[in-house]
N, CA, C and O atoms as a GROMACS GRO file, in nm:
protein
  412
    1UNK      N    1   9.928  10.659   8.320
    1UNK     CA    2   9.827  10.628   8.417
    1UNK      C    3   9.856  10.704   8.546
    1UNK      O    4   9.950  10.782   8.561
    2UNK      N    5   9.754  10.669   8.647
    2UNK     CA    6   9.766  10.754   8.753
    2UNK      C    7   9.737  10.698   8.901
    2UNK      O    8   9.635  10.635   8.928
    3UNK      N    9   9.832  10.724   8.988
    3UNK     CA   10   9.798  10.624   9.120
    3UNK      C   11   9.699  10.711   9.201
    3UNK      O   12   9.643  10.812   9.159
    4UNK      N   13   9.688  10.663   9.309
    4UNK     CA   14   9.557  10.651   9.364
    4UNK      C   15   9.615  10.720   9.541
    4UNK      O   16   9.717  10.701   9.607
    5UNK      N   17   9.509  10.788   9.560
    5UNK     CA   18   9.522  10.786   9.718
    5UNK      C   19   9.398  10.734   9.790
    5UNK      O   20   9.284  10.768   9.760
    6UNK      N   21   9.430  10.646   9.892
    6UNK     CA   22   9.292  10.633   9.987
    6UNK      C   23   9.344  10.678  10.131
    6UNK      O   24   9.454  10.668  10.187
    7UNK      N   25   9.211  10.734  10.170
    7UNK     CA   26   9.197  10.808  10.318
    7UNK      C   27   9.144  10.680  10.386
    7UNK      O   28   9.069  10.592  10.346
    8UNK      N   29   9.225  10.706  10.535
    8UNK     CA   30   9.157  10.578  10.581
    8UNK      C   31   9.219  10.657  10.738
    8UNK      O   32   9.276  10.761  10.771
    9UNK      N   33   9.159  10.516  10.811
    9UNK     CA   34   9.188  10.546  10.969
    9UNK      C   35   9.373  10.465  10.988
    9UNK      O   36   9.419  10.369  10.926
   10UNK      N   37   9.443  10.556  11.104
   10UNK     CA   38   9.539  10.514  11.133
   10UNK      C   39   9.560  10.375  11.149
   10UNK      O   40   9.658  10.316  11.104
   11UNK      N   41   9.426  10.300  11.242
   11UNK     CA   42   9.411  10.189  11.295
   11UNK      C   43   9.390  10.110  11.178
   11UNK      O   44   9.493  10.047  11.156
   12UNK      N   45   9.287  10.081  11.079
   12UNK     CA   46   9.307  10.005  11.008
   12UNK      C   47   9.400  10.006  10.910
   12UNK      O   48   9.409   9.922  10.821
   13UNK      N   49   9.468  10.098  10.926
   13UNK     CA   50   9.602  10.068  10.808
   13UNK      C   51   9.712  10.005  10.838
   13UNK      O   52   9.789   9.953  10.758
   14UNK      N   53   9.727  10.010  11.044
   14UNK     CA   54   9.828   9.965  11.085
   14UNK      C   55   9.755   9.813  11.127
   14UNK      O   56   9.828   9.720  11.160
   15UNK      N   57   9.615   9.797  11.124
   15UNK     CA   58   9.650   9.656  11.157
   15UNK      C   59   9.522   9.549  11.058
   15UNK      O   60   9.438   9.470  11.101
   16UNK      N   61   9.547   9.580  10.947
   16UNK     CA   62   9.519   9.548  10.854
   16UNK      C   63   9.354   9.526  10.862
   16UNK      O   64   9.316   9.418  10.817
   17UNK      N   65   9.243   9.621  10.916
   17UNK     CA   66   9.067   9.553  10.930
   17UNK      C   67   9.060   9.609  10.888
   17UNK      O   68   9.137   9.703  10.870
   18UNK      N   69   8.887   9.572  10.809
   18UNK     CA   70   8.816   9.653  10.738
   18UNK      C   71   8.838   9.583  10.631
   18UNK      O   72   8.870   9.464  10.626
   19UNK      N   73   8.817   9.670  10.528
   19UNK     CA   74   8.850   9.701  10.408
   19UNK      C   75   9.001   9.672  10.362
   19UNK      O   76   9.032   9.676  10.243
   20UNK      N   77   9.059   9.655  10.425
   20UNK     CA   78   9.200   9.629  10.352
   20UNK      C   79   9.239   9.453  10.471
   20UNK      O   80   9.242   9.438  10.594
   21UNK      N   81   9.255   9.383  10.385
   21UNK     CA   82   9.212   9.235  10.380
   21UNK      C   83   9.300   9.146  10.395
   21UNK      O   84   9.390   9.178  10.317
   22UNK      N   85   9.332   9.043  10.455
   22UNK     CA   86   9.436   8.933  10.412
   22UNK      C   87   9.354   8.817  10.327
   22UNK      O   88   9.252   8.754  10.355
   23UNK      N   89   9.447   8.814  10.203
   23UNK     CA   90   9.408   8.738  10.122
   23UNK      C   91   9.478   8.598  10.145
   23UNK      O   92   9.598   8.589  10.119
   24UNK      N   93   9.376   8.437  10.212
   24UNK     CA   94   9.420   8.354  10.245
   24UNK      C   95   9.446   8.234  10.160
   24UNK      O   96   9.466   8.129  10.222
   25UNK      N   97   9.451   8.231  10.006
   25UNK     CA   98   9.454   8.189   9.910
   25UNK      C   99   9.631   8.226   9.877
   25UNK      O  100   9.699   8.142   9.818
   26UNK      N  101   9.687   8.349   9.918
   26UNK     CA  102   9.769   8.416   9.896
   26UNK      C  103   9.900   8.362   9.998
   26UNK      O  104  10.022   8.358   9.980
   27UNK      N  105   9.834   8.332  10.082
   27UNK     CA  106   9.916   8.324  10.212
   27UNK      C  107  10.044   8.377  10.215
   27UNK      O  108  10.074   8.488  10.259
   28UNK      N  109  10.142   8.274  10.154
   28UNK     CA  110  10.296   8.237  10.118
   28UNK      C  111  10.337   8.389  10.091
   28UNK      O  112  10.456   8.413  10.107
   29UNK      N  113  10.268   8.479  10.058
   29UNK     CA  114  10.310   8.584   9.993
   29UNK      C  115  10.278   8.694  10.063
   29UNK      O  116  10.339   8.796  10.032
   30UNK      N  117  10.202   8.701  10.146
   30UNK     CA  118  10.177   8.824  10.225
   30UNK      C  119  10.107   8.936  10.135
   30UNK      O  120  10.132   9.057  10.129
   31UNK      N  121  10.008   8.854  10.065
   31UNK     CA  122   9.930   8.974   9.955
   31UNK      C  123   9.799   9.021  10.049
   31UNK      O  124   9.725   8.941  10.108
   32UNK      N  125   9.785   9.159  10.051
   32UNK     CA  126   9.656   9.202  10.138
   32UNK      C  127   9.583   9.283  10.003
   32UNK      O  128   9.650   9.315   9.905
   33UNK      N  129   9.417   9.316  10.016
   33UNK     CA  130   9.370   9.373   9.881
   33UNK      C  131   9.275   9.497   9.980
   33UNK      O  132   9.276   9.496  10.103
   34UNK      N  133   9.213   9.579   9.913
   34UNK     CA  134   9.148   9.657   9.893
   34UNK      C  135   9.041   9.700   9.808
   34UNK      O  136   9.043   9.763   9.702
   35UNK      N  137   8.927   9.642   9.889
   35UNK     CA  138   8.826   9.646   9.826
   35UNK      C  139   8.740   9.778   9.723
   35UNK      O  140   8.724   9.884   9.782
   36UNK      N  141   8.700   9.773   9.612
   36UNK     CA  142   8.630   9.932   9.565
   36UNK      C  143   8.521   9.897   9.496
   36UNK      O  144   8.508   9.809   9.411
   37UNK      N  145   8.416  10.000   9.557
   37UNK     CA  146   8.267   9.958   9.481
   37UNK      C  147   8.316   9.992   9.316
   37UNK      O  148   8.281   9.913   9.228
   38UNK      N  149   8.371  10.075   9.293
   38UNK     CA  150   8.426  10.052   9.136
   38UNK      C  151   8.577  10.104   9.152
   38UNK      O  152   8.620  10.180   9.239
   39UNK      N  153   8.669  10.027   9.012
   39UNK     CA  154   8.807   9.987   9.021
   39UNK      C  155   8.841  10.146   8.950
   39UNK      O  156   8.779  10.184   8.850
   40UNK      N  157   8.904  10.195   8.989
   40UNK     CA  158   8.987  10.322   8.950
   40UNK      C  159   9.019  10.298   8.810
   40UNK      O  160   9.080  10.195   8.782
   41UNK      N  161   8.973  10.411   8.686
   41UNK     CA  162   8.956  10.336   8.560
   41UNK      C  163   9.079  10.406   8.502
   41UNK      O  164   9.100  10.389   8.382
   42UNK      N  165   9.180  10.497   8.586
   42UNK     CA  166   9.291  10.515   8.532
   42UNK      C  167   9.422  10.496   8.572
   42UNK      O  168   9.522  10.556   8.535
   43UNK      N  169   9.408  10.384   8.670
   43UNK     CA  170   9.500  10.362   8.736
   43UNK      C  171   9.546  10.194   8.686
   43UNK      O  172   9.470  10.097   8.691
   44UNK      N  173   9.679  10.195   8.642
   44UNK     CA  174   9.762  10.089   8.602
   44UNK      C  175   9.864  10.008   8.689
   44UNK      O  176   9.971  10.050   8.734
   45UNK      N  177   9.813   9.895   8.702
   45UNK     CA  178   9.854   9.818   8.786
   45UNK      C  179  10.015   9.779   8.779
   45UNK      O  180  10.086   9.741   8.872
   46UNK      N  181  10.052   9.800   8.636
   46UNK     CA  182  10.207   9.752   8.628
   46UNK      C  183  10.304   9.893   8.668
   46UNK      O  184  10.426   9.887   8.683
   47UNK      N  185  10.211  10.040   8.684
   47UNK     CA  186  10.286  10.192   8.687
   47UNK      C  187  10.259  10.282   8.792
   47UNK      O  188  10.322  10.386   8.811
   48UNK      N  189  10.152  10.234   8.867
   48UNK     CA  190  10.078  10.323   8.951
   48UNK      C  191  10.141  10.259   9.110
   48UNK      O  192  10.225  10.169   9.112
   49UNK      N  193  10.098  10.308   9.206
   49UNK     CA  194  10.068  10.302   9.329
   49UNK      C  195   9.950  10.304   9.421
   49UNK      O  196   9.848  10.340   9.361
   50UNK      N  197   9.937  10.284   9.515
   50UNK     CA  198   9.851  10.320   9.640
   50UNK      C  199   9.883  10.405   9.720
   50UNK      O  200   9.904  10.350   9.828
   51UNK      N  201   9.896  10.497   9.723
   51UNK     CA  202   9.944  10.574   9.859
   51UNK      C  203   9.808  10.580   9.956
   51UNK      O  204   9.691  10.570   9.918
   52UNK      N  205   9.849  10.596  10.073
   52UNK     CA  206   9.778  10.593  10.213
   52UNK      C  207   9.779  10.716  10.247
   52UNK      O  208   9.884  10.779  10.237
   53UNK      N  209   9.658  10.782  10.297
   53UNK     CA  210   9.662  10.866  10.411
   53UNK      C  211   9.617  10.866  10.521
   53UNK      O  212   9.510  10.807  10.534
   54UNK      N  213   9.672  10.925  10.632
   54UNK     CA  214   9.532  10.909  10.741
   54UNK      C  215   9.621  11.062  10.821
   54UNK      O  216   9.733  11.115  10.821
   55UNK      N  217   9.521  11.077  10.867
   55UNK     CA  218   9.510  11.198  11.004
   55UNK      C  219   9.551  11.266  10.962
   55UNK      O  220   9.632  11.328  11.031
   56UNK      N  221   9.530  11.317  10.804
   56UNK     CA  222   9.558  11.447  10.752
   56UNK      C  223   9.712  11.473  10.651
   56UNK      O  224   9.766  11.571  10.600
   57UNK      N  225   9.737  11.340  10.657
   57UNK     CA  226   9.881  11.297  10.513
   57UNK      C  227   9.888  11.196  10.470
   57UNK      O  228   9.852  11.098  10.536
   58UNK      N  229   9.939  11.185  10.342
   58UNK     CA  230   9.959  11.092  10.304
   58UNK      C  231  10.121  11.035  10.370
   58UNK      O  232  10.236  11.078  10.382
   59UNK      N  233  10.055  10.931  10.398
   59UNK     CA  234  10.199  10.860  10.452
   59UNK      C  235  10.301  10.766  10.404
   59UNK      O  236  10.397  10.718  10.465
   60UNK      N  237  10.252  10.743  10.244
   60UNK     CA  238  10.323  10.614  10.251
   60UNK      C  239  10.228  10.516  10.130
   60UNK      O  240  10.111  10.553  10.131
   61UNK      N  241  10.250  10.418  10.043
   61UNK     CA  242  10.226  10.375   9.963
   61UNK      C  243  10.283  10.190   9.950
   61UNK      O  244  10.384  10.140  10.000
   62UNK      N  245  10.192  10.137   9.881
   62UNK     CA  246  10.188   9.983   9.854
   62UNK      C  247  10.233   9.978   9.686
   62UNK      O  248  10.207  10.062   9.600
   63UNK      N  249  10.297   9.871   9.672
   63UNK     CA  250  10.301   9.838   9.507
   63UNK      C  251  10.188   9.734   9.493
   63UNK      O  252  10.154   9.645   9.571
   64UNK      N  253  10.137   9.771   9.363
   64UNK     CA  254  10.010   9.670   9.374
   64UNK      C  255  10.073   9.538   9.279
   64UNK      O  256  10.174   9.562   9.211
   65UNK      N  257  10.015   9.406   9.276
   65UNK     CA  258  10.059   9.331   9.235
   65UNK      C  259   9.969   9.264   9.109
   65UNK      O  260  10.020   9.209   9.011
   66UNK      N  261   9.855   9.277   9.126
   66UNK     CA  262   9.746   9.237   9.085
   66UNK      C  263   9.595   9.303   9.110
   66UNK      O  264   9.601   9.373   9.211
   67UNK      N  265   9.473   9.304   9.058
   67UNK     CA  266   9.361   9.318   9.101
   67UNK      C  267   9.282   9.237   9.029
   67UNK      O  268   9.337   9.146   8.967
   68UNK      N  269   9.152   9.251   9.023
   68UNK     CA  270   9.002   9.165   8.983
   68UNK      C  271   8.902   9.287   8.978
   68UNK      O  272   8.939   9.401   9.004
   69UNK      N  273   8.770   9.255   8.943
   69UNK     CA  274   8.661   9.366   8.912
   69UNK      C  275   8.664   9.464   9.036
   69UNK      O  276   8.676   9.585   9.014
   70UNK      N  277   8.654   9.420   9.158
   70UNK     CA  278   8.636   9.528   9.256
   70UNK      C  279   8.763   9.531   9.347
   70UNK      O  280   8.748   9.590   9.454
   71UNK      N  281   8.890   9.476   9.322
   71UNK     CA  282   9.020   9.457   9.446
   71UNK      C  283   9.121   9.511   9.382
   71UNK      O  284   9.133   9.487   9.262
   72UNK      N  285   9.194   9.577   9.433
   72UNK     CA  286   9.364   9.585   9.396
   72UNK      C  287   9.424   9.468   9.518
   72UNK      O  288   9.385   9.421   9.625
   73UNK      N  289   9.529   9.457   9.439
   73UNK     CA  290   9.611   9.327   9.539
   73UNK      C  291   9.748   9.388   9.589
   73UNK      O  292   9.740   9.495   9.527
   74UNK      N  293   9.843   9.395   9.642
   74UNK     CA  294   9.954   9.447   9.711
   74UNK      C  295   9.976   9.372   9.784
   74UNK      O  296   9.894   9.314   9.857
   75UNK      N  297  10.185   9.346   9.775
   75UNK     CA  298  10.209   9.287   9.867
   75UNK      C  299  10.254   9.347  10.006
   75UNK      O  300  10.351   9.422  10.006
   76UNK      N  301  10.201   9.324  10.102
   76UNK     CA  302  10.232   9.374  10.231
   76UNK      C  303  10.380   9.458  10.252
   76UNK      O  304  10.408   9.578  10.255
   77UNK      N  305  10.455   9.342  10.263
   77UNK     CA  306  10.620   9.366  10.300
   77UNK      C  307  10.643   9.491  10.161
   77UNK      O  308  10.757   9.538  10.157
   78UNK      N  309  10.572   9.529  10.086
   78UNK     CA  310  10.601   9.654   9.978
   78UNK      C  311  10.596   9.803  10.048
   78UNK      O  312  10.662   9.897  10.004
   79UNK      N  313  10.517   9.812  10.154
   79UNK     CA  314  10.532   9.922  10.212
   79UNK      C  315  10.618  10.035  10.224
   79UNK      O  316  10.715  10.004  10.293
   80UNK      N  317  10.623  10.157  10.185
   80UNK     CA  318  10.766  10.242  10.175
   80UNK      C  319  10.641  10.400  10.241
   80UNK      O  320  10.532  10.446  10.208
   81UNK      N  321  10.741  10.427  10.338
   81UNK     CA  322  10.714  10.530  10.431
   81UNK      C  323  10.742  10.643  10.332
   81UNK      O  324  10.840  10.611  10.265
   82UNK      N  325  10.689  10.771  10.294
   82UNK     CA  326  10.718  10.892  10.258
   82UNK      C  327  10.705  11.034  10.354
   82UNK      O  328  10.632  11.046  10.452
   83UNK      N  329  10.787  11.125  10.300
   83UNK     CA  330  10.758  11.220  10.391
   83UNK      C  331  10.592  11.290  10.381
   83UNK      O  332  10.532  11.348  10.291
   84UNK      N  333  10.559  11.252  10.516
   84UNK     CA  334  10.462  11.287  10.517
   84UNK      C  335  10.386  11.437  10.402
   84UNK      O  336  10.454  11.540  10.396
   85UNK      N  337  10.277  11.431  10.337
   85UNK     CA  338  10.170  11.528  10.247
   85UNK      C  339  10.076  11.536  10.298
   85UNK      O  340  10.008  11.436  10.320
   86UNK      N  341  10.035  11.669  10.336
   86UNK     CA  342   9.912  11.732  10.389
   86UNK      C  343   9.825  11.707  10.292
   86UNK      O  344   9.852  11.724  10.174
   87UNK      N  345   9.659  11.645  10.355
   87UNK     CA  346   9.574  11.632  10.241
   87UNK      C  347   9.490  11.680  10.327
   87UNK      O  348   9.511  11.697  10.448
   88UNK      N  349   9.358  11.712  10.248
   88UNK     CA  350   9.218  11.692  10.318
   88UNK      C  351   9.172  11.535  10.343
   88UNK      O  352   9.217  11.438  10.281
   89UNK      N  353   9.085  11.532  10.434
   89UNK     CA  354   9.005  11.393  10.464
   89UNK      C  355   8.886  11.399  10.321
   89UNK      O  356   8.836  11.497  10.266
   90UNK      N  357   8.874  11.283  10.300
   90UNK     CA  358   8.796  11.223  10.218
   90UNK      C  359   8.774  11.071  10.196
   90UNK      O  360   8.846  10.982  10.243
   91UNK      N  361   8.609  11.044  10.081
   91UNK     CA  362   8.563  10.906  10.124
   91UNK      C  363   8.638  10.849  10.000
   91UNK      O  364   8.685  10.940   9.931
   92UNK      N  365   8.661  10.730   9.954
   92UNK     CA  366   8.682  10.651   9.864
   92UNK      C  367   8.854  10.686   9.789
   92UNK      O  368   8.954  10.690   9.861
   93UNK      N  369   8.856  10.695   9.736
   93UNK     CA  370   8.986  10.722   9.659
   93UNK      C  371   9.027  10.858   9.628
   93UNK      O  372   8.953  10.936   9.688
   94UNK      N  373   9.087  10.897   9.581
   94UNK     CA  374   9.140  10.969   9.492
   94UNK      C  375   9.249  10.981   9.384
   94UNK      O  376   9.352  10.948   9.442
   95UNK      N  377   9.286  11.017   9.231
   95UNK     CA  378   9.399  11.063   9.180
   95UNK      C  379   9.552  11.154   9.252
   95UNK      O  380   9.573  11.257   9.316
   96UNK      N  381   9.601  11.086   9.218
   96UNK     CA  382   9.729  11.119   9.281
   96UNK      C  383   9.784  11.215   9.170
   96UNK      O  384   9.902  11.231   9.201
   97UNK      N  385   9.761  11.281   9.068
   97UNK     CA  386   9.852  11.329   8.955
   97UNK      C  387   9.865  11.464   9.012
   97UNK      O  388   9.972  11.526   9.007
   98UNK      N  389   9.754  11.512   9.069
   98UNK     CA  390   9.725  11.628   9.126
   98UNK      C  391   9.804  11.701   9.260
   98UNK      O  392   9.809  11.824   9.263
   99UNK      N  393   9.861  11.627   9.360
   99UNK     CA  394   9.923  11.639   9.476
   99UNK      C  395  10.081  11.628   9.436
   99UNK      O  396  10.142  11.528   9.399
  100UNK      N  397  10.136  11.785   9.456
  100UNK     CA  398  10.262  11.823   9.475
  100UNK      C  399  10.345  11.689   9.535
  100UNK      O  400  10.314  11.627   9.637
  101UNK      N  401  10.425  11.668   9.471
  101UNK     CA  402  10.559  11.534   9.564
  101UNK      C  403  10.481  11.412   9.519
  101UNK      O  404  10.551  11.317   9.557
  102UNK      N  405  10.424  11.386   9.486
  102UNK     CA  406  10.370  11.212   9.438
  102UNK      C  407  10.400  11.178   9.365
  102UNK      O  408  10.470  11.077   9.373
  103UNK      N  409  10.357  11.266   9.174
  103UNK     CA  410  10.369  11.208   9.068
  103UNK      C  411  10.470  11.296   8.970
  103UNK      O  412  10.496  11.255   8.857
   0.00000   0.00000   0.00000
């Protein structure tokens, strides 16, 4: 399978709005999700990742824990900083198999 990159703004990645969510059902656990009009159909939740980008790299990645029809789930405190990867900006997701240093 294959993890995923999403482009996003600095601001909502560092302070969790938008689209990337605290799940209050979850609490105890510090699980936040990420919403997708459709779920990445090759990406495996027990092998894959999330990596993040914003302002032109990927910065950094979530372990996901869980998802549902349109969410991946991740726990917060999973966060692991990487050396920054030059990407282009873009909307919705992308495959990670493709980008040198990820996979």
């Amino acid at each position: 399978m294959v993890s995923i990159i999403i482009y996003t703004t600095k601001n909502k990645l560092l302070h969790k709005q938008d689209k990337l969510k605290f799940d209050e059902d979850k609490s105890d656990c510090g699980e936040y999700y990420w919403e997708f009009s459709n779920l990445p159909k090759r990406f495996d939740i027990e092998k894959d990742r999330i990596y993040f980008a914003v302002q032109g790299f990927i910065v950094g990645y979530f372990e996901p824990v869980d998802n549902d029809n349109y969410s991946i789930f991740f726990d917060s405190k999973s966060w692991k900083d990487i050396q920054p990867i030059p990407t282009k900006s873009f909307q919705g997701f992308k495959y990670a198999d493709k980008v040198e240093g990820l996979e």
